[in-house]
C-alpha positions in Angstrom: 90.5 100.0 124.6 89.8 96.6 122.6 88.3 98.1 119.8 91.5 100.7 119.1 94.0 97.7 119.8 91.9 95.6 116.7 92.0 98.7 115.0 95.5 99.3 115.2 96.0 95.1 114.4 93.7 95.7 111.2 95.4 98.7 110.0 98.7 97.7 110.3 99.1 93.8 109.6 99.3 94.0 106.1 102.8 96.5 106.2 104.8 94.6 108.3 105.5 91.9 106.0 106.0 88.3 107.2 106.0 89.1 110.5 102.5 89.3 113.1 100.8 91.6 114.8 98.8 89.9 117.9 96.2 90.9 120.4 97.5 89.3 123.8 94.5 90.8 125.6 91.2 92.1 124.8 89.7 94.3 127.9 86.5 95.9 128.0 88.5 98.8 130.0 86.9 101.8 129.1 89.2 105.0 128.7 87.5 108.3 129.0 89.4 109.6 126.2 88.7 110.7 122.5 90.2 107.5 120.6 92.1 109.7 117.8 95.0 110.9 120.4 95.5 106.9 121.8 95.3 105.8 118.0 97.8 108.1 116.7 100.3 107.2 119.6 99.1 103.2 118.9 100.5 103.7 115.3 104.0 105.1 116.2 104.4 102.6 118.5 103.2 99.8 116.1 105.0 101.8 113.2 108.5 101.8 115.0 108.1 98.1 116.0 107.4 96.9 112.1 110.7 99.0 110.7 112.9 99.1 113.6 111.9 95.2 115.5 112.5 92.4 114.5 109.7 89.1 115.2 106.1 89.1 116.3 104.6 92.3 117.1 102.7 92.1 120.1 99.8 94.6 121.8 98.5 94.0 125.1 96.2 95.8 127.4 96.0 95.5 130.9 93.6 96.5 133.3 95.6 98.4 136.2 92.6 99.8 138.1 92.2 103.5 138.1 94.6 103.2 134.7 95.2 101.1 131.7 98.6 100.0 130.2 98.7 99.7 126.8 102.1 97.6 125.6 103.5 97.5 122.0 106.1 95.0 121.9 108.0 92.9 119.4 110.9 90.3 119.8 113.9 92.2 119.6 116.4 92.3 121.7 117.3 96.3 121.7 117.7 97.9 125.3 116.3 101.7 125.0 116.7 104.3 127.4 114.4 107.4 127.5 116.6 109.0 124.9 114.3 107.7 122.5 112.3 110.0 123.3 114.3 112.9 122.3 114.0 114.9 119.1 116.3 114.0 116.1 116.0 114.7 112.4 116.1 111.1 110.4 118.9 111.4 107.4 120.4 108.9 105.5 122.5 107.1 107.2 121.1 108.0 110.5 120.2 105.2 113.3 116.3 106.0 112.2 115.4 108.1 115.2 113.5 110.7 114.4 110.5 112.9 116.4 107.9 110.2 116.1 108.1 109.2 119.6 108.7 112.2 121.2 105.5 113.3 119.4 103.9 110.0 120.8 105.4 111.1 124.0 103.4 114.7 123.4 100.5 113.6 122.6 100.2 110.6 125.4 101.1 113.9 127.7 98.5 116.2 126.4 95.5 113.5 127.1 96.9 112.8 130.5 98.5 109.5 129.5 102.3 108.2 129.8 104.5 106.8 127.2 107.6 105.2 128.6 110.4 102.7 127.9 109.8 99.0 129.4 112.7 97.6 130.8 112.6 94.0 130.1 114.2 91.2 127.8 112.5 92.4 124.7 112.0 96.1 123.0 108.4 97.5 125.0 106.8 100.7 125.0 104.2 101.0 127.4 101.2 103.4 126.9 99.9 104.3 130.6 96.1 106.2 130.3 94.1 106.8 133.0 90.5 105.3 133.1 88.6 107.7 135.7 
């Protein structure tokens, strides 16, 4: 899970700008899971955090036993339900949700994972993937 958190770091630090992307925690958690599924969800997450966030961009893994929780996070103060999740076409002048994270959503489904909203003081998505 270390090496596709770096990855997503490396691949993304140079578009967002001023701001940073940070590894909080590096865990030799293995995931029994191809990586391309967990990296494509990593990069909306990541993605929607550079254009939609606003201050340091933060991914964090944590070891919860029979499951890992991966969380994208950044500094802004925007309070998001599970609507978030729900399929929207982007247009001009639209408040910039479109289907990325319900495809996240999909796909974190389809390889037996959970994406969800984190209720705290900043904007949080948390990737939940099992590790047995």
């Amino acid at each position: 899970m270390a090496a596709l958190a770096r990855e997503a770091v490396r691949r993304w630090q140079a578009l967002a700008d001023d701001r940073e992307i940070v590894l909080r925690a590096e865990l030799p958690v293995p995931v029994p899971l191809a990586p391309a599924p967990i990296e494509q969800v990593l990069d909306v997450l990541v993605e929607n955090a550079i254009r939609h966030g606003s201050g340091e961009i933060s991914i964090e893994a944590i070891d919860g036993g029979d499951h890992v929780r991966v969380c994208v996070s950044d500094e802004g103060d925007v309070h998001l339900s599970e609507e978030v999740f729900e399929r929207h076409m982007n247009r001009p002048g639209s408040d910039g949700h479109g289907i990325g994270l319900a495809v996240a959503r999909d796909v974190a489904e389809a390889i037996g994972g959970r994406l969800v909203v984190d209720h705290g003081p900043t904007t949080s998505f948390s990737l939940l993937l099992p590790t047995r």
